[in-house]
N, C-alpha and C positions, 0 to 999 in steps of 0.2 A: 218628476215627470220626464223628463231628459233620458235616465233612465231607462223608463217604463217604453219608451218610443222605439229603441234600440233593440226590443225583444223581438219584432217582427223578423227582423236580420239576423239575429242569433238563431230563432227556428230555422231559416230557411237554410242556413251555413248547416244545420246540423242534419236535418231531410239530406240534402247534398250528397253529402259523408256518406248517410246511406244509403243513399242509389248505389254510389262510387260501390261499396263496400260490396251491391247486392249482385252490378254485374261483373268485379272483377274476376270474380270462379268462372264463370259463363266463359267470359273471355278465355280464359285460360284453359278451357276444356279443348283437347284435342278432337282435331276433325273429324266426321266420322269417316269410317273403311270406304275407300274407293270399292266401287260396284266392279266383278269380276269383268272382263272380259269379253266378249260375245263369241262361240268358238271358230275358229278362221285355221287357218293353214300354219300346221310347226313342224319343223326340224328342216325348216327350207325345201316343204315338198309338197305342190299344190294338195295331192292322193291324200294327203294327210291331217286330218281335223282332229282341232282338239284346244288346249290352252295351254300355255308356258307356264311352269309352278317353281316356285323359289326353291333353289337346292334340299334336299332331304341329309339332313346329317344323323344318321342313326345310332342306332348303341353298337358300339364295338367297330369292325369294316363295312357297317348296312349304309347303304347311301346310296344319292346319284345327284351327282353335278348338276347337270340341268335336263329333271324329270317333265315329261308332259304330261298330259289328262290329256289321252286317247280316245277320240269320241267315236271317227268313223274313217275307214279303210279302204282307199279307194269307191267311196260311195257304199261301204258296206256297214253298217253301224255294229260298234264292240256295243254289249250287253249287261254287267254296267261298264259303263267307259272304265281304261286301264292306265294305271300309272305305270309308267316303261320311260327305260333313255330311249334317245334315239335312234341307236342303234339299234334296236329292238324294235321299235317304229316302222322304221325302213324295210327288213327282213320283211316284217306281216307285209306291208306291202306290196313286195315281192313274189312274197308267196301264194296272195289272195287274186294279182294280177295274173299268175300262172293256172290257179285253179277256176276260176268263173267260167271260163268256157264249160265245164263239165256238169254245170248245174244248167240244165234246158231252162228251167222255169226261174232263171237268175238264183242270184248269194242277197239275200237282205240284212243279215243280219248273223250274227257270231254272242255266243255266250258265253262270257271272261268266269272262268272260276278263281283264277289268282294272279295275279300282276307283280308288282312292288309287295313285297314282304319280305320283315327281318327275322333272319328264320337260317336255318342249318341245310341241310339236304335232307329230305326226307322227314323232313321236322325233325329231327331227333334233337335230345340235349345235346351232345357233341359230336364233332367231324366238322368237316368242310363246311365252308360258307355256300349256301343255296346260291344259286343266280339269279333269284328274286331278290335276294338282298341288295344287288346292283342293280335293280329294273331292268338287266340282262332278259328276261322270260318271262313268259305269257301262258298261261294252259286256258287250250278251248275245250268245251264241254259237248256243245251242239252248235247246229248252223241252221238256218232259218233259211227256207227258198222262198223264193219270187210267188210261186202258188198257194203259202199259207202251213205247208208242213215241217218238221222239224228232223234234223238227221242228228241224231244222238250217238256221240262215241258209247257209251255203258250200254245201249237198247241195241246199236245196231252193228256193234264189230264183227260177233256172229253171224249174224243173218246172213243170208243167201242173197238178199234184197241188195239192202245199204252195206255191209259187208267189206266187198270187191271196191266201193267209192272209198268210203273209210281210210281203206289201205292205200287208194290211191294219192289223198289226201294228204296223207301221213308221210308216202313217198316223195312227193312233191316239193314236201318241208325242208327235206334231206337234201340243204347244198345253201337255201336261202339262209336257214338256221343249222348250226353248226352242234345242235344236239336235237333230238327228235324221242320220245321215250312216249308210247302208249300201251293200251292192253297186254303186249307182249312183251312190255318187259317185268314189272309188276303189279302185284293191283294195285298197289297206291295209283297208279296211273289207268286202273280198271274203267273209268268214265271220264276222260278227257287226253286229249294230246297236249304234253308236255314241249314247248316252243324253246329253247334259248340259243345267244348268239356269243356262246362259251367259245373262244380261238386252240383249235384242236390240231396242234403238230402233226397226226394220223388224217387228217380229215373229218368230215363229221360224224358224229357219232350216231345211229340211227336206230332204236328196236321198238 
């Protein structure tokens, strides 16, 4: 009998055990990911929204120190938002504070065709490191006005219309950003303005 009395004690030592056993994984689980951000102001410039992103260490010289996620430009929203340093930040800024006067019915909105990418110049297999590789450049494709329509580098570099803005556009670019490359220089650059803020001994580079 004495025994027998002692078994209650032994079950409950053993249940115990495997509580112990059932939450020490749980415990041990890492916490889940902090929630991003909400986007606010980077590279130290009210004009500039977006979020802070941990270094980019890419293959070969691709990278940037500390890249943003570019949401919106002086009040102007990028199209998808763009990964750019900030140097590259600041320039658009520059350049979109220069240009909003020219649009009557406001600038709402900019369409990013390529940002950050690890990549050559002109995509090729080999030569030179692009300046996308360094979140150096930005290419815009179109702009969205304040009334609802859209001015397209590839629809409207010819025209008679949008044309004449385009270029003035383009112009404009010429001194914030230290390379400027559209329709006339190639077609690769046939439907969009080519942005970067490349350091050019000659000054900047412009076609």
């Amino acid at each position: 009998m004495p025994r027998l009395s002692r078994l209650p004690v032994l079950l409950a030592a053993v249940l115990a055990a495997v509580l112990v056993l059932d939450v020490a994984p749980a415990l041990a689980e890492d916490p889940p990911p902090a929630r991003p951000l909400p986007p606010g102001p980077v590279c130290g410039e009210a004009a500039l929204v977006g979020r802070s992103l941990p270094p980019i260490d890419g293959d070969g010289d691709c990278g940037v120190a500390a890249p943003v996620l570019l949401a919106a430009v002086a009040g102007v929203a990028l199209q998808p938002p763009a990964t750019v340093g900030c140097g590259a930040a600041q320039a658009l800024a520059a350049w979109v504070e220069a240009v909003r006067p020219v649009f009557p019915a406001g600038l709402v909105a900019m369409t990013v065709v390529d940002a950050y990418s690890c990549r050559n110049r002109n995509r090729e297999k080999d030569g030179k490191l692009s300046e996308h590789a360094l979140g150096n450049a930005i290419d815009i494709a179109a702009f969205r006005r304040g009334d609802g329509s859209t001015l397209a580098v590839a629809a409207g570099w010819k025209g008679a219309g949008d044309g004449p803005l385009l270029r003035r556009l383009h112009a404009a670019a010429c001194g914030p950003f230290g390379t400027v490359l559209g329709p006339e220089d190639n077609a690769l650059h046939a439907d969009h303005l080519h942005l970067d803020v490349e350091a050019r001994r000659s000054g900047p580079y412009c076609e």
